[in-house]
N, C-alpha and C positions, 0 to 999 in steps of 0.2 A: 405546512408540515415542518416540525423541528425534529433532529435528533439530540438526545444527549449520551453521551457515555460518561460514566464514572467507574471508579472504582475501588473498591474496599480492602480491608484487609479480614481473614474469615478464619477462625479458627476451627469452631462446628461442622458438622457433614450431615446428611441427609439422607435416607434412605432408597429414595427414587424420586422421579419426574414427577411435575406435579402440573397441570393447568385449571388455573380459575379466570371467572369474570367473562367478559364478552363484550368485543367492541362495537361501542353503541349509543345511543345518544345518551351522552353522563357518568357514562363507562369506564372500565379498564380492564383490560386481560391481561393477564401475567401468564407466563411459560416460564418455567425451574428447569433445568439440567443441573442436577447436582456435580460438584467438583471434586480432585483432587488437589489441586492447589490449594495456598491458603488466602486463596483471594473471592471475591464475589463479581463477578462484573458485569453492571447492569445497564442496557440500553433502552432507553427511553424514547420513545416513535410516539409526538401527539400532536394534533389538529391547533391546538392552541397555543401560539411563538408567546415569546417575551415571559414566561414562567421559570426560567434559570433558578431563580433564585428559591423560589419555593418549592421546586423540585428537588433541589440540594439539601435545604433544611428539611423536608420530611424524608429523605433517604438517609442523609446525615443520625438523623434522631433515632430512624428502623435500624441501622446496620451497629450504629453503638450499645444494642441492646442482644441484638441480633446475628451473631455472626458465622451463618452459615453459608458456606462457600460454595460456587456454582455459579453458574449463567441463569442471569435474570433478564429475560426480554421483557418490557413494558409496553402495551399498545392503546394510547388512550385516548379516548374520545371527549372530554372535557371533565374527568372524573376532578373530584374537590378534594383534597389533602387526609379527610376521614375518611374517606373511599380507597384514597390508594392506599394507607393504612393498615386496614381490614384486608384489603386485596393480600398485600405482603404477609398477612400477620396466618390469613387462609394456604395460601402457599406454603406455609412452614410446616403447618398441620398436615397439611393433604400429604407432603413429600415425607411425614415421617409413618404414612400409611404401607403395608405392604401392597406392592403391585397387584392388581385385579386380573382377573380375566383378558384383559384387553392391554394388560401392561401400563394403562397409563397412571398408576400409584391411585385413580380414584377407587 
């Protein structure tokens, strides 16, 4: 198991909490706490060591386009760089939902 932390710089905000995905075989779930700072900062929790580097450049790639600030947990189970992706890209959508019934922005 590795962790990674990084961290961005965020100018955007977000309207609530958001959870997608599910840890699983090929997986990844994401958890949003939107911010007020103007930072993003996201920790990365997966099964698979030795990916530093490709984790960097597809976060790299989401947060230069993307920059909405908040707590991003990551929990993955061997998800592929298109997966985490879509995961993040799901996240942005869901959190610019108003809260449900249940609060959770779905």
């Amino acid at each position: 198991m590795q962790t990674l932390n990084l961290e961005y710089h965020a100018t955007g905000s977000a309207a609530g909490r958001a959870h997608v995905g599910v840890v699983g075989s090929g997986d990844l779930e994401i958890l949003f706490e939107p911010g007020t700072d103007p930072t993003a900062s996201v920790r990365v929790r997966t099964t698979v060591d030795g990916f530093d580097v490709v984790w960097r450049r597809v976060l790299d790639a989401f947060f230069a386009h993307h920059l909405v600030a908040g707590r991003y947990e990551l929990n993955d189970f061997g998800a592929t760089p298109g997966i985490v992706s879509l995961r993040l890209l799901q996240v942005l959508e869901t959190s610019r939902r108003p809260a449900g019934p249940e609060g959770s922005g779905q």
